[in-house]
C-alpha positions as CSV (number, residue, x, y, z in Angstrom):
1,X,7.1,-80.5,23.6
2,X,7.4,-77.0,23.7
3,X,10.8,-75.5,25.2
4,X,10.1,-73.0,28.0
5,X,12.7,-69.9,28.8
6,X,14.6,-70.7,32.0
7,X,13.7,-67.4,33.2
8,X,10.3,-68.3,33.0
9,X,10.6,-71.3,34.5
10,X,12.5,-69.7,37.3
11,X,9.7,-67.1,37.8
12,X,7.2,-69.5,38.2
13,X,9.2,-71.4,40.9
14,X,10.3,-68.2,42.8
15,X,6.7,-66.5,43.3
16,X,5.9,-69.3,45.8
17,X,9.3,-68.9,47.9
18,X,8.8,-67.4,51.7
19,X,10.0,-63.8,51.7
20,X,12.8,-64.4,53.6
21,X,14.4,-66.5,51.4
22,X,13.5,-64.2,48.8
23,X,15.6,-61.2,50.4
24,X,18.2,-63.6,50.5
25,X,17.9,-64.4,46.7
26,X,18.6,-61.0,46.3
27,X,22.0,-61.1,47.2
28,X,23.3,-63.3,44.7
29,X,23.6,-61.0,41.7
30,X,22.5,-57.4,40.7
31,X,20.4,-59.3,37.9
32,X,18.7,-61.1,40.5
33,X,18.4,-58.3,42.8
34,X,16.4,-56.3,39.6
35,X,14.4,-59.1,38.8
36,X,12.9,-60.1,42.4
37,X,12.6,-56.3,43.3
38,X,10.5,-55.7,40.0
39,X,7.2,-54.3,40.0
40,X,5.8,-57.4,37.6
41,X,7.2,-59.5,40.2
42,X,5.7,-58.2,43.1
43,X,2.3,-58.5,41.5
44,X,2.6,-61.8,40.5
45,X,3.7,-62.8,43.7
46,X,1.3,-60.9,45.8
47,X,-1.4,-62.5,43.4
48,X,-0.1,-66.1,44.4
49,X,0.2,-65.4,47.7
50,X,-3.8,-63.8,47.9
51,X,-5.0,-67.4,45.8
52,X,-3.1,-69.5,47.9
53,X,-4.6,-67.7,51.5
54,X,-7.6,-67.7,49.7
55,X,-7.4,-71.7,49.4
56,X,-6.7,-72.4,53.0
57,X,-9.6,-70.3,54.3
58,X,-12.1,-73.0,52.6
C-alpha cells in the first residue's frame, strides 16, 4: 500500500467542500489561508465543481 501525503489527502477532500465552509477554513491558520486561496487550488476546485454540474445535468 502506497502511503499518500496528508496534504494530499486533505486537498482531495477540501475541493468538494461548499464555499462557505471553505471561507471559513480559511480562518484557521495563515497556512491554510495560503493553501485554499492558491491559484492551483482554485483550478482544481473549479474543475470539480464544472464535472460534478456537468453530472447532474444528464
Amino acid at each position: 500500500m502506497v502511503d499518500l501525503p496528508f496534504e494530499l489527502i486533505l486537498f482531495q477532500i477540501l475541493i468538494k467542500i461548499d464555499t462557505k465552509s471553505i471561507h471559513r477554513f480559511k480562518l484557521v491558520s495563515k497556512q491554510w489561508r495560503d493553501g485554499l486561496s492558491s491559484s492551483e487550488f482554485a483550478l482544481k476546485r473549479g474543475c470539480y465543481v464544472e464535472d460534478y454540474l456537468e453530472m447532474l445535468q444528464e
